[in-house]
C-alpha positions in Angstrom: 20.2 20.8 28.5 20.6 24.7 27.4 21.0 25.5 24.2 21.4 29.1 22.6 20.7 29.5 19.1 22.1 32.6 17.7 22.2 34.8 14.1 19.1 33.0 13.1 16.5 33.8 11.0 13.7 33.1 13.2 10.4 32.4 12.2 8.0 32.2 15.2 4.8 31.1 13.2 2.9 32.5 15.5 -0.8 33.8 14.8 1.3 37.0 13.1 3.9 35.1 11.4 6.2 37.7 12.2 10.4 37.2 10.8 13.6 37.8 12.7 15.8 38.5 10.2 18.3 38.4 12.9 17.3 36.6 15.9 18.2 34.3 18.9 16.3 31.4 20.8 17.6 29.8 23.9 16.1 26.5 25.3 15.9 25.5 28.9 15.5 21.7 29.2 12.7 21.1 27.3 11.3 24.2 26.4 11.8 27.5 24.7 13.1 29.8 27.8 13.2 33.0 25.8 13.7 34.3 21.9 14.1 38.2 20.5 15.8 40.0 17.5 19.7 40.9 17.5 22.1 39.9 19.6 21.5 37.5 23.1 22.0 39.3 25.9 24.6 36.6 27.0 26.2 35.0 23.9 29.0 32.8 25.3 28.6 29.5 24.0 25.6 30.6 21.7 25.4 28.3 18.4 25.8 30.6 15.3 23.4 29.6 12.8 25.2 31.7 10.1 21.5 33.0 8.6 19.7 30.1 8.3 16.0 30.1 9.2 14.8 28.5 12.5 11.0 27.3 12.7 8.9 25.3 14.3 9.3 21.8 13.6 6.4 20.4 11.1 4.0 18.7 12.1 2.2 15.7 9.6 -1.7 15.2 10.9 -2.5 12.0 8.8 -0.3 9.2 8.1 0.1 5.3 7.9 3.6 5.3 8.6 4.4 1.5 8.3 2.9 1.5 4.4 6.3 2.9 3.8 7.4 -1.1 2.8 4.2 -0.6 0.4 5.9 2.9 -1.2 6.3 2.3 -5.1 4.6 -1.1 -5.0 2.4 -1.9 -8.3 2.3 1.8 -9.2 1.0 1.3 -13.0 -1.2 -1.1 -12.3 -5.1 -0.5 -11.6 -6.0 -3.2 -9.6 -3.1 -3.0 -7.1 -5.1 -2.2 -3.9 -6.8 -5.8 -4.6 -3.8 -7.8 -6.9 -0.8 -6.9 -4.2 -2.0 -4.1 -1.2 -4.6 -6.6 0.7 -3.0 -9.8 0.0 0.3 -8.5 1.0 -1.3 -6.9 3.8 -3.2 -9.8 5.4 0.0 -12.5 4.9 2.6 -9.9 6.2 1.2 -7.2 8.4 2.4 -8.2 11.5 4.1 -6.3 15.1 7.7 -7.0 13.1 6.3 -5.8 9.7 4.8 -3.1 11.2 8.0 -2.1 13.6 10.3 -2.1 10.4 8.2 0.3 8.2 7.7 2.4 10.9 11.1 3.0 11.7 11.8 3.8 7.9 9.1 6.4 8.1 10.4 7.7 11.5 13.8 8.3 9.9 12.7 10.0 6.9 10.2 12.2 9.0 13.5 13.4 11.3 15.5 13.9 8.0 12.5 16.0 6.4 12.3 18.4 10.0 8.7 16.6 10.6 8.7 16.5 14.6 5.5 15.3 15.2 2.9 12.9 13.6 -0.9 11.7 13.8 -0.4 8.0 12.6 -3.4 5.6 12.0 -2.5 1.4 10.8 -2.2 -1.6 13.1 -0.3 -2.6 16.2 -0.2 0.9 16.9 1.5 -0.1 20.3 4.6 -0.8 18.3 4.1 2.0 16.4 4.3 4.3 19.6 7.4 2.2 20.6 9.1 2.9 17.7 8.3 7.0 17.6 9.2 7.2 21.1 12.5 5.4 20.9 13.1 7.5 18.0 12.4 10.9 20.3 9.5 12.1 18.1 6.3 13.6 19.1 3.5 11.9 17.6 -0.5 10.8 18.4 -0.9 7.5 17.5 -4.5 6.1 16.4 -5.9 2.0 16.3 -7.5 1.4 13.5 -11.0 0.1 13.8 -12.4 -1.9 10.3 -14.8 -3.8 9.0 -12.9 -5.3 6.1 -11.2 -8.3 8.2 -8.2 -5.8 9.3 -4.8 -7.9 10.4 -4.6 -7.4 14.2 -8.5 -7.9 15.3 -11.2 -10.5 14.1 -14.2 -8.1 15.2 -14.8 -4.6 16.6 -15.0 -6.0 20.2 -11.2 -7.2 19.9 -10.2 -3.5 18.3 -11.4 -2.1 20.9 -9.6 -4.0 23.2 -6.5 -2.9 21.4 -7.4 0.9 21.8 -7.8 -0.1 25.5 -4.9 -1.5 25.8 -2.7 0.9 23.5 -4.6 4.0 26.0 -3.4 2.2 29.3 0.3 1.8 28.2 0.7 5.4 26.8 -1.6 7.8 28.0 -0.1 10.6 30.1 3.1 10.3 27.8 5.1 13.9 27.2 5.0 12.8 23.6 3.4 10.2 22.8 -0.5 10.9 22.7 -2.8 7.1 22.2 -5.7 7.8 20.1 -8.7 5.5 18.6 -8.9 5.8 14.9 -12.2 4.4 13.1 -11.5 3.9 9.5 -14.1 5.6 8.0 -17.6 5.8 8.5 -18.4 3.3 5.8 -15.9 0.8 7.0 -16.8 1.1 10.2 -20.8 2.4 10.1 -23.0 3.9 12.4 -23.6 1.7 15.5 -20.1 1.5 15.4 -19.0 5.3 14.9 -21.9 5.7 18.3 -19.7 3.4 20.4 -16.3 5.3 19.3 -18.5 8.8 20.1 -19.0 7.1 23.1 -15.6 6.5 24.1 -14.7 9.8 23.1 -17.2 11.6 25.3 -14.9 9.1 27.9 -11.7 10.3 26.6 -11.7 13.7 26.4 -8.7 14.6 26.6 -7.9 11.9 23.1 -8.1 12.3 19.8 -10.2 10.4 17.3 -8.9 10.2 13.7 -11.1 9.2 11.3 -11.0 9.0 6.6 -13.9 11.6 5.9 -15.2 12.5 2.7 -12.4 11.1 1.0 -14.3 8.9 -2.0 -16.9 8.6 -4.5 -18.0 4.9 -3.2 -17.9 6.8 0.5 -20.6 9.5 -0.4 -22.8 6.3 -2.4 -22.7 4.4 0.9 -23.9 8.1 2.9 -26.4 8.5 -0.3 -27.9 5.3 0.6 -29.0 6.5 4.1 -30.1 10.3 3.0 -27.2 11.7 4.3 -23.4 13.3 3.5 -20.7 11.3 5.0 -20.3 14.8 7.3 -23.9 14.5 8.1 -23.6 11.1 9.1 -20.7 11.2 11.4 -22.6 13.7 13.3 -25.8 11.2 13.0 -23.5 9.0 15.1 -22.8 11.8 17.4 -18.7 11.7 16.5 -18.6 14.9 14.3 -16.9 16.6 17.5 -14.3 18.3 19.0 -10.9 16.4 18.7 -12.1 14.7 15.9 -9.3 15.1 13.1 -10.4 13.9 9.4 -8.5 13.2 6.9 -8.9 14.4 3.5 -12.5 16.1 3.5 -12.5 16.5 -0.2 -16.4 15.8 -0.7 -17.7 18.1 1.5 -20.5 20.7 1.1 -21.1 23.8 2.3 -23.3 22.6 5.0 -20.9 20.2 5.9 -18.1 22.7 6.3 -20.5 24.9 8.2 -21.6 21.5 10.5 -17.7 20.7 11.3 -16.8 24.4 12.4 -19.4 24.7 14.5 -18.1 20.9 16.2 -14.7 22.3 16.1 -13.4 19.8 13.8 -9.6 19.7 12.4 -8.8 18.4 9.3 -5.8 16.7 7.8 -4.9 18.1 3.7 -3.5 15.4 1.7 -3.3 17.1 -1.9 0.0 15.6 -3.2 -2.1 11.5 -2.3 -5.4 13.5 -3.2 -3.7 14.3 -7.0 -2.2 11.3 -7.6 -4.9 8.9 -7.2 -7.1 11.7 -9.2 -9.8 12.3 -6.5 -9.9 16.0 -6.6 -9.3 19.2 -4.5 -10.5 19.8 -1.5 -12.3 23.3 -0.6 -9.4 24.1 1.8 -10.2 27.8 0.9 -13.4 27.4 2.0 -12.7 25.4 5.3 -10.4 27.4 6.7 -12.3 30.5 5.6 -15.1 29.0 8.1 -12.8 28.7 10.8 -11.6 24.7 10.2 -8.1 24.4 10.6 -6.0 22.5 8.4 -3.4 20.7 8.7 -1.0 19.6 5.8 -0.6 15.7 5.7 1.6 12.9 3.6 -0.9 10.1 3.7 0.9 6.8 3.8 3.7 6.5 1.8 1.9 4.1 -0.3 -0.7 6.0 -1.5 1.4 9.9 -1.7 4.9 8.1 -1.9 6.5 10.5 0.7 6.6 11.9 4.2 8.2 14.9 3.0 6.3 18.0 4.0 8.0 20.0 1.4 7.2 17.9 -1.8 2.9 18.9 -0.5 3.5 22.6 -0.2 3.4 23.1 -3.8 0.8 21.0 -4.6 -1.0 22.3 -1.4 -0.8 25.6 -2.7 -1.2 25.2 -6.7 -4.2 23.5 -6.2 -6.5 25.7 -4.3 -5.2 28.5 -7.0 -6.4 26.4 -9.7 -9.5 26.1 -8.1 -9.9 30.0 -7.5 -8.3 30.5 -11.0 -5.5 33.4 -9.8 -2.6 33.4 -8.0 -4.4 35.0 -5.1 -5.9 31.6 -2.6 -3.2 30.0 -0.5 -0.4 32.3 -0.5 3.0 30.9 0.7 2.5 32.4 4.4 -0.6 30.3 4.8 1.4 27.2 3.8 3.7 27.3 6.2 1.3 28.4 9.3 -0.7 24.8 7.8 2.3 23.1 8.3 3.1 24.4 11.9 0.8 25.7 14.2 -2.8 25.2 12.2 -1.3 21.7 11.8 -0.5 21.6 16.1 -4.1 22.7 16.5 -5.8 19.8 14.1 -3.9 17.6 16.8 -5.3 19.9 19.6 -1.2 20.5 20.6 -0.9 24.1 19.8 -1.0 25.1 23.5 2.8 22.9 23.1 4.2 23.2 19.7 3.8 24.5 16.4 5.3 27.9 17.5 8.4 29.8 18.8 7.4 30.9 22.2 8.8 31.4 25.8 7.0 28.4 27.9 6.6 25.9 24.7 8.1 22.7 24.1 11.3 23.2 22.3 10.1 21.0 19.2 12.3 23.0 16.0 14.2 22.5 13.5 17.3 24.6 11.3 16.9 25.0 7.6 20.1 25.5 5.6 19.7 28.2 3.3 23.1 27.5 1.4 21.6 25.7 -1.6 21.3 28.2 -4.8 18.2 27.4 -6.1 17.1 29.4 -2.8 18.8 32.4 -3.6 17.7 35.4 -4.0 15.5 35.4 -0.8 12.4 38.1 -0.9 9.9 36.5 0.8 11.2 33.7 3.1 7.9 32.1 3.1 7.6 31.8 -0.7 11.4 30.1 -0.7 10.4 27.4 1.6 7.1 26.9 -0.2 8.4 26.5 -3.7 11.9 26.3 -3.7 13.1 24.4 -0.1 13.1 20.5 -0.2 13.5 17.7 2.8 17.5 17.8 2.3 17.9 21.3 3.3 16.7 20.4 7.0 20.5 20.2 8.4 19.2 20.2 12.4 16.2 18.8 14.5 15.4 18.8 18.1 12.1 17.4 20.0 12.0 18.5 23.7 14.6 20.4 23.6 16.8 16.5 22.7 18.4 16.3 19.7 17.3 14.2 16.7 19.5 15.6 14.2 22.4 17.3 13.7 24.3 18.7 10.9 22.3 16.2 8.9 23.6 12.8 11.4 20.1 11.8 13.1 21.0 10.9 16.4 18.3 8.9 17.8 18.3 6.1 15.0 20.7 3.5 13.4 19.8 4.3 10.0 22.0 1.2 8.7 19.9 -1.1 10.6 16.3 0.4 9.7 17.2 0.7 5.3 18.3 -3.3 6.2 15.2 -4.2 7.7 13.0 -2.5 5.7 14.8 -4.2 2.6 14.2 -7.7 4.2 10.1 -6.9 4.4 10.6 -5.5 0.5 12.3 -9.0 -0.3 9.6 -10.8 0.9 7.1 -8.8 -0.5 8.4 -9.2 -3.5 8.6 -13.3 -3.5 4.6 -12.6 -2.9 4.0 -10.2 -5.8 6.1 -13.2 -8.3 3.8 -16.0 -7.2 0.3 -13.6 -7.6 1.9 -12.8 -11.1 2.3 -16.3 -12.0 -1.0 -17.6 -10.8 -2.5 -14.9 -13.0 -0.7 -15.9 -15.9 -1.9 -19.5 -15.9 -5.6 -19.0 -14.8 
């Protein structure tokens, strides 16, 4: 397929983060064949984009994209991780469960211009199903746990399902298998040796891990003289490739230790807020050469998989922290959200930019709505003003997944209904814990 994008404002997010105020893009198959300012040199049946920006598509490093059926569930109440999340979890998790929430996330994620995903839960061979039917790029991580996770008894049988999810999908043009330890308490250091292990045997894999997320995290590393940083690399896993989510209890050692392993990490600030754990030192990261990403977490925990609704947050945060309005300015946002995110996931050599050769992975951005008028800086407008809605167009390998606002590649009828018929169930669960409660 050829497509020719004209009268765009084009936004290359490349290490410059130059604008076209007035640009063209043409794709050849599945890749950008060629871009530049003005007119095309040929611009018969070029698609006019009337002004509207044209970007990368976004990419989300961290996710558990079938907790969307957990999104809003118990949200007042402080016990709900062990009153409804784990008992609703260990009687419903299953390949179904798991396809239906996943396709609710996959639609919202093509609605919101997110082209590509890192996703860590369960079955992640449906998961992949699902993402790939739905045309998005995505890596796709087996969770490995202690705490008696739904689809393996024991770590020998989780490992079995990374083998298994690895043998189906590797060597995919989108779809990227990956093994995904919880976190190293969950999962502890004999444990995070065997995954180093199968790292150092899959190079060419990512291994997404929780790091420095919690204050019970940094006890359990406390207890063996070490950092939670310091004892990933104990088991030989703080590496390259290794992408961690959240790093909000990290020291300056540590930050200094996970540059020099080369590792990414994914920024959830909107979860990170809400469940009142802090901010993380992206300044500080990033200043030593980490890259960040910017990530949703699950749906249950930050509610959305709307990049927008974190660019605020993402920024506001590490200005609170530096107490001006200096750190984090809207540019850096959106390079987060694009290329530094497509090198957490080690894909920048293929997406997160506008360039000749790249996988045409981008998305259009109506600029119509008022409340983003008047533009000055275009990078401050989608930062603070932009939301999900205003994505109008999305294409992943250079195929369609929206356009003018009708997603193409999914029957969004049919994913609402089955993620309602989860909820419904969920809910008959949630009445008969209530009740139990009420006459103990």
């Amino acid at each position: 397929m050829s497509v020719l994008f004209a009268n765009a404002l084009i936004l290359p997010c490349t290490p410059d983060m130059p604008v076209i105020d007035r640009g063209w893009l043409r794709v050849e198959g599945d890749r950008i064949a060629a871009l530049g300012a003005g007119d095309p040199p040929d611009a018969a049946g070029a698609l006019d984009l009337g002004g509207d920006v044209l970007m990368p598509g976004m990419v989300n490093p961290h996710s558990h994209l079938a907790m969307s059926l957990f999104r809003g569930l118990g949200e007042d109440v402080d016990d709900r991780l062990y009153r409804y999340i784990l008992p609703l979890e260990r009687a419903f998790v299953s390949p179904q469960m798991v396809r239906a929430g996943t396709a609710l996330s996959a639609l919202e994620l093509i609605r919101g211009g997110v082209t590509c995903v890192a996703d860590m839960y369960y079955f992640e061979t449906v998961v992949a199903e699902v993402l790939d039917a739905a045309g998005l790029r995505a890596v796709v991580g087996q969770t490995l746990a202690d705490f008696g996770p739904p689809d393996h008894r024991d770590f020998d049988e989780g490992f079995d399902r990374v083998a298994e999810l690895v043998d189906r999908w590797q060597g995919h043009p989108r779809i990227t298998p990956s093994i995904a330890p919880h976190a190293p308490y969950s999962t502890g250091i004999a444990v995070m040796e065997r995954v180093a292990a199968w790292a150092e045997a899959h190079p060419d894999l990512p291994v997404q891990m929780h790091l420095a997320e919690t204050g019970p995290e940094k006890d359990w590393a406390a207890a063996l003289g070490l950092t939670p940083v310091q004892a990933v690399a104990r088991a030989g896993l703080l590496r390259r490739g290794l992408v961690a989510a959240h790093a909000l209890h990290v020291t300056a050692a540590d930050i200094a230790l996970m540059a020099d392993a080369g590792v990414g990490v994914a920024h959830n600030a909107r979860a990170n807020g809400k469940g009142g754990r802090g901010i993380a030192p992206v300044t500080a990261m990033r200043a030593a050469g980490v890259p960040v990403g910017i990530a949703t977490d699950g749906p249950m925990s930050g509610n959305t998989l709307d990049l927008f609704s974190q660019f605020a947050p993402v920024s506001m945060f590490q200005k609170l922290a530096g107490g001006s309005r200096k750190p984090m300015p809207a540019v850096e946002v959106i390079r987060m959200a694009t290329l530094e995110g497509a090198r957490v996931l080690g894909l920048d050599r293929r997406i997160g930019s506008l360039e000749p050769g790249k996988q045409a992975d981008l998305i259009r951005v109506s600029l119509a709505a008022p409340r983003l008028h008047p533009v000055y800086d275009i990078y401050a407008t989608l930062v603070f003003a932009a939301m999900a809605p205003d994505v109008t167009d999305a294409m992943v390998a250079g195929r369609w997944l929206m356009r003018d606002g009708v997603v193409q590649t999914m029957d969004p009828t049919q994913a609402l209904a089955d993620a309602g018929q989860v909820a419904a169930q969920f809910r008959g669960r949630m009445a008969a814990i209530d009740r139990a409660l009420r006459v103990g």
